[in-house]
N, C-alpha and C positions, 0 to 999 in steps of 0.2 A: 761390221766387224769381220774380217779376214777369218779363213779357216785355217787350224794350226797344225806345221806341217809335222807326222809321224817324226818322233826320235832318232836321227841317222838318216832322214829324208836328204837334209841338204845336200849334207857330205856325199852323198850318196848320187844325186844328181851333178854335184861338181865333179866327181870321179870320172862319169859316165862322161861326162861333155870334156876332160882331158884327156879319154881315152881313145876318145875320136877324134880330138882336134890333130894329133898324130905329131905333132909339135909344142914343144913351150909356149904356155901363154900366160898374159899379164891380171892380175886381177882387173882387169877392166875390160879385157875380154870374158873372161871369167863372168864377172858382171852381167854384161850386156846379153850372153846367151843362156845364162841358165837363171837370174833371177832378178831380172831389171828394177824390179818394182819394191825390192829391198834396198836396204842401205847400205851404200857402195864396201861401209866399214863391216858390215856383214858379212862380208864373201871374204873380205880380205883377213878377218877373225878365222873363218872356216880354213882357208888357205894355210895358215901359219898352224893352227890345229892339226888340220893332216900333215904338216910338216913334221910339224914337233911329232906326232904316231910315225913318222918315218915311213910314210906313204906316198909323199912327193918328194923332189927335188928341188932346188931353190937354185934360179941362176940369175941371171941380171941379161937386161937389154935396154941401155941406155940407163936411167935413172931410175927404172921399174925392176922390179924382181920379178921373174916367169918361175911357172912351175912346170912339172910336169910329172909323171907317175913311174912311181922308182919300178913297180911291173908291171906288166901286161894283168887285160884285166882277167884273159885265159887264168894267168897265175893265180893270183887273187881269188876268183872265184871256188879256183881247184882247194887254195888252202883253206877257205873258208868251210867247203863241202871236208874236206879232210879233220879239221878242229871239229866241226857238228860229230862226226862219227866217233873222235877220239873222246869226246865227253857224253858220250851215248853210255849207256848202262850193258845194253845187249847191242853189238854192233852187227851182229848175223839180222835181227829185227829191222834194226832199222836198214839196212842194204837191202831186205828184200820188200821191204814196205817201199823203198825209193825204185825199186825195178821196178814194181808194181803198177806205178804212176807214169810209168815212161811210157810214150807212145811211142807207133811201131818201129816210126824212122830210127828215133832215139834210141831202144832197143837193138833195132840191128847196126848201129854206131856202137854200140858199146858193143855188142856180140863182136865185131869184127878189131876194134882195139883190143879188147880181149885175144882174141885170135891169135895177135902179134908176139906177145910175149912168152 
């Protein structure tokens, strides 16, 4: 018996691997690099899935439909961290429970964007 993967695993992995493919690609690419050993109709469900959330693009190349990621995963990531803080109860706690955690580099990255503004 296979181990079963975390909630948002997939999706999650397929993002990851069109985020770096840096081009459109086909559910068969899609396929072959992030989960071979599933069923091709798998990935191609997960595919139309993040379409329909309005996270990919859908274009066509040849008789195949390619996706690709309507932003960067910069973006993404940034509104992701942005929605946790907007549904946080005390947003002062959690900002500084999150510096907290940041090692030094990370730290002085944010010291210095900070800086900028």
């Amino acid at each position: 018996m296979s181990a079963k993967r975390p909630t948002g695993a997939l999706e999650e992995q397929v993002m990851t691997y069109l985020w770096s493919a840096g081009e459109p690609a086909t559910p068969a690419d899609v396929h072959a690099a992030v989960a071979p050993e599933l069923a091709y109709t798998t990935i191609m469900t997960i595919l139309t899935r993040l379409f329909e959330k309005d996270r990919l693009v859908r274009g066509q190349r040849g008789r195949a439909y390619t996706y690709e990621p309507v932003r960067s995963e910069a973006e993404h990531r940034a509104d992701a961290m942005q929605s946790s803080l907007d549904r946080s109860g005390d947003r002062a706690a959690v900002l500084s429970q999150f510096v907290e955690t940041l090692d030094a580099r990370d730290a002085k990255t944010l010291l210095a964007l900070l800086g900028r503004s």
